[in-house]
Biotite code that builds the C-alpha atoms (Angstrom):
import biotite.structure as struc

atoms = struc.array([
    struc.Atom([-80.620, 41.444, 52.505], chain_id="A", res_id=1, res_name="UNK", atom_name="CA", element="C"),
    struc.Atom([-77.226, 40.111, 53.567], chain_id="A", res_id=2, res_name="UNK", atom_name="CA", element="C"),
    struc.Atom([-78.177, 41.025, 57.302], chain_id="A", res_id=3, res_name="UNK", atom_name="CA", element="C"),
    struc.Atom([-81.636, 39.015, 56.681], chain_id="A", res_id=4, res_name="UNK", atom_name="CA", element="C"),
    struc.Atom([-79.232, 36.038, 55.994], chain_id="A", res_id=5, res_name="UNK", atom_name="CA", element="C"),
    struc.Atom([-77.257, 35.932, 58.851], chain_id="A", res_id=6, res_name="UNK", atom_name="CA", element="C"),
    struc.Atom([-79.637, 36.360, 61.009], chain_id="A", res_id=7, res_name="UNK", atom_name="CA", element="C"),
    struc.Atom([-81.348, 33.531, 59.426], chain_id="A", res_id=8, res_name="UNK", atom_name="CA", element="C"),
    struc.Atom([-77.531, 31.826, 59.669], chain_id="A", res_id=9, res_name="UNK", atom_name="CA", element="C"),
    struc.Atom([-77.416, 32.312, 63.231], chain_id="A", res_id=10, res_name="UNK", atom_name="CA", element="C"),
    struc.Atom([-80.710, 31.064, 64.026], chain_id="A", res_id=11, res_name="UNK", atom_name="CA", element="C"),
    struc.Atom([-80.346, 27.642, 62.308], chain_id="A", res_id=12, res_name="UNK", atom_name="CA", element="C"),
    struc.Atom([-76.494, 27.665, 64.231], chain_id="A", res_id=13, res_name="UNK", atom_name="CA", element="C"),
    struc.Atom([-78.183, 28.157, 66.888], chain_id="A", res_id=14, res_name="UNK", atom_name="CA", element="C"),
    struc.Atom([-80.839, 25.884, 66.824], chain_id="A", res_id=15, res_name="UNK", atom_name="CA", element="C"),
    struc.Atom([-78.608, 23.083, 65.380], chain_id="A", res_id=16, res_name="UNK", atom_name="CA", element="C"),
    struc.Atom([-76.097, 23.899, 68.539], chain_id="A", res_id=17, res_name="UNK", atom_name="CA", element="C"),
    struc.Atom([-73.648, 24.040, 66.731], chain_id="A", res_id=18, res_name="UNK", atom_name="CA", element="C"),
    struc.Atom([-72.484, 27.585, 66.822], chain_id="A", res_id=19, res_name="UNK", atom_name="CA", element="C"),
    struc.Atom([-68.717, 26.874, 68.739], chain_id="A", res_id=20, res_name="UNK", atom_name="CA", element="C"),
    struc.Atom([-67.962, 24.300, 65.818], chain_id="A", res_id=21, res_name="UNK", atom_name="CA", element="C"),
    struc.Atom([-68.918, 27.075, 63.231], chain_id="A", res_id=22, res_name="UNK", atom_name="CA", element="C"),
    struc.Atom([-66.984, 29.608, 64.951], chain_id="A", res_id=23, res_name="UNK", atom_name="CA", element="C"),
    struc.Atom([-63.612, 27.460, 65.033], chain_id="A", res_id=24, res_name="UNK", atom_name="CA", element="C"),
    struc.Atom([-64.133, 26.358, 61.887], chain_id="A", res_id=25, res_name="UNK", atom_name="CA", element="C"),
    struc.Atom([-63.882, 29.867, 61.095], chain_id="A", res_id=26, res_name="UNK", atom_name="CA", element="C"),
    struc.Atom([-60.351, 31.200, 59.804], chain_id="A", res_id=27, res_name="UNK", atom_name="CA", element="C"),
    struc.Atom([-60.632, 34.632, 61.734], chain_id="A", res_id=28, res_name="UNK", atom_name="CA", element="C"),
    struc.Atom([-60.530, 32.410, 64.870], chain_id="A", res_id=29, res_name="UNK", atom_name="CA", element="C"),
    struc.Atom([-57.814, 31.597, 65.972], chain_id="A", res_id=30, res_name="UNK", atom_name="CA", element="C"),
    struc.Atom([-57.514, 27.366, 66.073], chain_id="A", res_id=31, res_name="UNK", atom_name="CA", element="C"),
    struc.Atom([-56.132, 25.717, 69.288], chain_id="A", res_id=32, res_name="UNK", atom_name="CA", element="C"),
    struc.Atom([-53.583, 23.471, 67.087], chain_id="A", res_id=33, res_name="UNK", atom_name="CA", element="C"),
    struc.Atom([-50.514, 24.860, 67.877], chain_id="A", res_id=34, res_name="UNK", atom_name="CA", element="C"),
    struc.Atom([-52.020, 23.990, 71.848], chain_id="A", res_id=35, res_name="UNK", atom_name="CA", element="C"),
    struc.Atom([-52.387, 19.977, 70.931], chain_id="A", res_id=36, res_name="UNK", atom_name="CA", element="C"),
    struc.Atom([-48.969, 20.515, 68.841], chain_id="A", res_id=37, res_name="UNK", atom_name="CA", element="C"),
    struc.Atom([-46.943, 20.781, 72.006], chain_id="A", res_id=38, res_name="UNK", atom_name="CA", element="C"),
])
């Protein structure tokens, strides 16, 4: 059943458009801070 929900999960993200915020508010990604630090 967990696949059922994220395929559910990715349809909504991707409906909502909103999948690149979801994926860098992930913590396996890695975040562009130390970029904007410099």
């Amino acid at each position: 059943m967990a696949q059922l929900s994220l395929l559910r999960l990715h349809e909504v993200i991707a409906r909502t458009g909103l999948s690149r915020s979801t994926i860098y508010a992930t913590p396996d990604f890695p975040k562009p801070v130390p970029l904007t630090r410099r």
